[in-house]
C-alpha positions as protocol buffer text, in pm:
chain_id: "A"
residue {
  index: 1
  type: UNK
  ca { x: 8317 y: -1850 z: -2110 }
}
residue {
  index: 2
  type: UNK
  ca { x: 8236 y: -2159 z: -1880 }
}
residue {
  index: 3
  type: UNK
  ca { x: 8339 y: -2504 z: -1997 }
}
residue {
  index: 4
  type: UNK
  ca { x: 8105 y: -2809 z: -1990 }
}
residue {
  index: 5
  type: UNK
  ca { x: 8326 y: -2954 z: -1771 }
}
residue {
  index: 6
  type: UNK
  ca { x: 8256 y: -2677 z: -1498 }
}
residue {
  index: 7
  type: UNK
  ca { x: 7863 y: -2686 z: -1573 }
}
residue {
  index: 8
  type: UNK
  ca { x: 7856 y: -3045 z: -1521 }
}
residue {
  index: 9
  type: UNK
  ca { x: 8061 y: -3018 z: -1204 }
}
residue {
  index: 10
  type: UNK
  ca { x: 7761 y: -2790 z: -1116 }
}
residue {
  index: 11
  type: UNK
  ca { x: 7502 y: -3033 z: -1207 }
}
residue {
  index: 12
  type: UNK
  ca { x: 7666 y: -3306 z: -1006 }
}
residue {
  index: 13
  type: UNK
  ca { x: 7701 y: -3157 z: -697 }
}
residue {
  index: 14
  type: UNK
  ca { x: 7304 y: -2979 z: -688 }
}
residue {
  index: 15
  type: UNK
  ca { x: 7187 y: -3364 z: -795 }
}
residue {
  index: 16
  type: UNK
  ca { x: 7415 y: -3509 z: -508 }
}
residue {
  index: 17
  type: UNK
  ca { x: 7240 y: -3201 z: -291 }
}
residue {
  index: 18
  type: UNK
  ca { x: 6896 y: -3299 z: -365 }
}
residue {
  index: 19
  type: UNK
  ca { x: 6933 y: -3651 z: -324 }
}
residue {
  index: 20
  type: UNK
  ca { x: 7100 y: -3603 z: 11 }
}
residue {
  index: 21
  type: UNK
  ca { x: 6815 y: -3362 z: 107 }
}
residue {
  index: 22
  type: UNK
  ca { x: 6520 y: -3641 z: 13 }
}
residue {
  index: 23
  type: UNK
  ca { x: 6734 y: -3915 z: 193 }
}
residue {
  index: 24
  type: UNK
  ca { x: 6733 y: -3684 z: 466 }
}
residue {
  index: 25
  type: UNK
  ca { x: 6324 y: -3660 z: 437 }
}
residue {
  index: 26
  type: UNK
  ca { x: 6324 y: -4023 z: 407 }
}
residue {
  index: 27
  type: UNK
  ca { x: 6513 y: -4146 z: 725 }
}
residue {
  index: 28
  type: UNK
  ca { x: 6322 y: -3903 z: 943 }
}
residue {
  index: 29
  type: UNK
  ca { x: 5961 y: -3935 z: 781 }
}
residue {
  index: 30
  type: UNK
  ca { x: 5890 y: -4294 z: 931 }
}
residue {
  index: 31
  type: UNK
  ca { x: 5898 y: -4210 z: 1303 }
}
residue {
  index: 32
  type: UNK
  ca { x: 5725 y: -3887 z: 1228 }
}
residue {
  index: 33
  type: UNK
  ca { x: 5425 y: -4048 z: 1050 }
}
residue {
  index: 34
  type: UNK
  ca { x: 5383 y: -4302 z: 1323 }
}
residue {
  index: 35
  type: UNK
  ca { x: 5420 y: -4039 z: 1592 }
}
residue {
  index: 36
  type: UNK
  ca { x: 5148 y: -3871 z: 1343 }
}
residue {
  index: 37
  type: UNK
  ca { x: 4914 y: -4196 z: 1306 }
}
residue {
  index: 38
  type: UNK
  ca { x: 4954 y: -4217 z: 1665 }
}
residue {
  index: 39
  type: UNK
  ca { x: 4865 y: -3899 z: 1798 }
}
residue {
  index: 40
  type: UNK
  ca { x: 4556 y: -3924 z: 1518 }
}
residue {
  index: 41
  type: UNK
  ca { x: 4427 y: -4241 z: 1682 }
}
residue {
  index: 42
  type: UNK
  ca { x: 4443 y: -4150 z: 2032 }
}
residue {
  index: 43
  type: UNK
  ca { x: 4311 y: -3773 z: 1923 }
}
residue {
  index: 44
  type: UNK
  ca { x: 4026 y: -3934 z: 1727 }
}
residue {
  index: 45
  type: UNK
  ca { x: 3895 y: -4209 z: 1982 }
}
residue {
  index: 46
  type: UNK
  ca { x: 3891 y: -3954 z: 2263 }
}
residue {
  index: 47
  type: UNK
  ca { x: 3662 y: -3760 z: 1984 }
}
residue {
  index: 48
  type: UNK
  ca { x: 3411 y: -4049 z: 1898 }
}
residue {
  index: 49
  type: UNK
  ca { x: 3426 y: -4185 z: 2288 }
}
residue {
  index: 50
  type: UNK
  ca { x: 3305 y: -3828 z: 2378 }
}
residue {
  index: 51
  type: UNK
  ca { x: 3040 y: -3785 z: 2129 }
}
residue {
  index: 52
  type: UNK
  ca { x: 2934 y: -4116 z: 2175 }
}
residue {
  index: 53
  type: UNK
  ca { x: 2855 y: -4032 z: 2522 }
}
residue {
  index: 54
  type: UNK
  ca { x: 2687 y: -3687 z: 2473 }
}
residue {
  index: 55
  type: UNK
  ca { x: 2518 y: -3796 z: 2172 }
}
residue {
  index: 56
  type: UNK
  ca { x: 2342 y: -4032 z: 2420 }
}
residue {
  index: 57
  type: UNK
  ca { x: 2051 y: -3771 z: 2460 }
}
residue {
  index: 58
  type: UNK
  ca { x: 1975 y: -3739 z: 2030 }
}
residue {
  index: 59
  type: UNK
  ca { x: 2006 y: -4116 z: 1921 }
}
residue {
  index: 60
  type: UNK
  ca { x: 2333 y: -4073 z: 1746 }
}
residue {
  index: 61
  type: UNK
  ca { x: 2582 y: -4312 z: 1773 }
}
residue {
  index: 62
  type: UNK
  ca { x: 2935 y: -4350 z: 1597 }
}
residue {
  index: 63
  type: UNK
  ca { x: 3080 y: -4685 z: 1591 }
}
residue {
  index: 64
  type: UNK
  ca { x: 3469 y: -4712 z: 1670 }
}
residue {
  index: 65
  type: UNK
  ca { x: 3645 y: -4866 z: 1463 }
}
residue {
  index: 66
  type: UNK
  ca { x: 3974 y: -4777 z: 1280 }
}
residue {
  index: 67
  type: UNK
  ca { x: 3867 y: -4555 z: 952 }
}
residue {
  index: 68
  type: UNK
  ca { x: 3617 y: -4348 z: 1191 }
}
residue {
  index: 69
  type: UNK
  ca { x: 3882 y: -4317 z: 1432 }
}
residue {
  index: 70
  type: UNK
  ca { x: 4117 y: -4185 z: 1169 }
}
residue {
  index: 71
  type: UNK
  ca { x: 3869 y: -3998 z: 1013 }
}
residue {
  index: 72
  type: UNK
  ca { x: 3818 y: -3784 z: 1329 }
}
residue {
  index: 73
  type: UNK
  ca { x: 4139 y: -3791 z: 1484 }
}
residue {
  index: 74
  type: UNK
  ca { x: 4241 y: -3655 z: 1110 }
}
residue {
  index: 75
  type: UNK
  ca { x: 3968 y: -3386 z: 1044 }
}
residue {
  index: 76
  type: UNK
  ca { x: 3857 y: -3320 z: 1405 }
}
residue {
  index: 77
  type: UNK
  ca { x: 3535 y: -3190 z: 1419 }
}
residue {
  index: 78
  type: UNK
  ca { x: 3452 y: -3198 z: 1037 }
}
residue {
  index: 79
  type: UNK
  ca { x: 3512 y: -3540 z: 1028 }
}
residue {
  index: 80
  type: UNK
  ca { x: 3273 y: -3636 z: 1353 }
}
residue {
  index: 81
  type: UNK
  ca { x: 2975 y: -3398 z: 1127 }
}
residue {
  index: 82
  type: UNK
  ca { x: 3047 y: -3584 z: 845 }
}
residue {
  index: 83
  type: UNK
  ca { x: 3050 y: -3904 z: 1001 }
}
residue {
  index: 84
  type: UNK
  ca { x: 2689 y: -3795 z: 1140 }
}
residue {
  index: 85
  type: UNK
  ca { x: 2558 y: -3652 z: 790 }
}
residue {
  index: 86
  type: UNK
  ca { x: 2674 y: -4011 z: 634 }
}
residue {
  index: 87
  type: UNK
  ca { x: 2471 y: -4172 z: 885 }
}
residue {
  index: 88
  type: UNK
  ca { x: 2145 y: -4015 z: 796 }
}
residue {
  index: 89
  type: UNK
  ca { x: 2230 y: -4011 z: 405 }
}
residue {
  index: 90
  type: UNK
  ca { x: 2286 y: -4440 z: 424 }
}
């Protein structure tokens, strides 16, 4: 039979594990989610810029600004049609 001494042993070194694991996460998530944000941002302005200009011939118009930018850079296409079925429903 297994002591508590040995099961807490255990207990310590998966906690110290799992910590070490999310400090890992934590140390590396910053640059990732501005590389992220970034890449949404340009993504998402190159999206409005070029609907802006072929939506030219229909009357639509998106304005640029930073939550329609993210908005498309984050859903792509999805987010430029809902950006364009908002604008009709307000």
């Amino acid at each position: 039979m297994m002591g508590i001494e040995f099961m807490q042993i255990v207990f310590a070194i998966g906690l110290v594990l799992i910590i070490a694991v999310i400090l890992n996460k934590l140390a590396i998530s910053p640059a990732r989610l501005a590389f992220k944000a970034g890449y949404s941002l340009i993504f998402g302005m190159i999206l409005i810029w070029t609907f802006n200009y072929v939506g030219v011939f229909w009357g639509l118009y998106i304005p640029a600004n930073i939550v329609t930018i993210l908005t498309a850079g984050v859903l792509g296409l999805p987010g430029i049609g809902l950006m364009i079925v908002l604008q009709f429903i307000v």
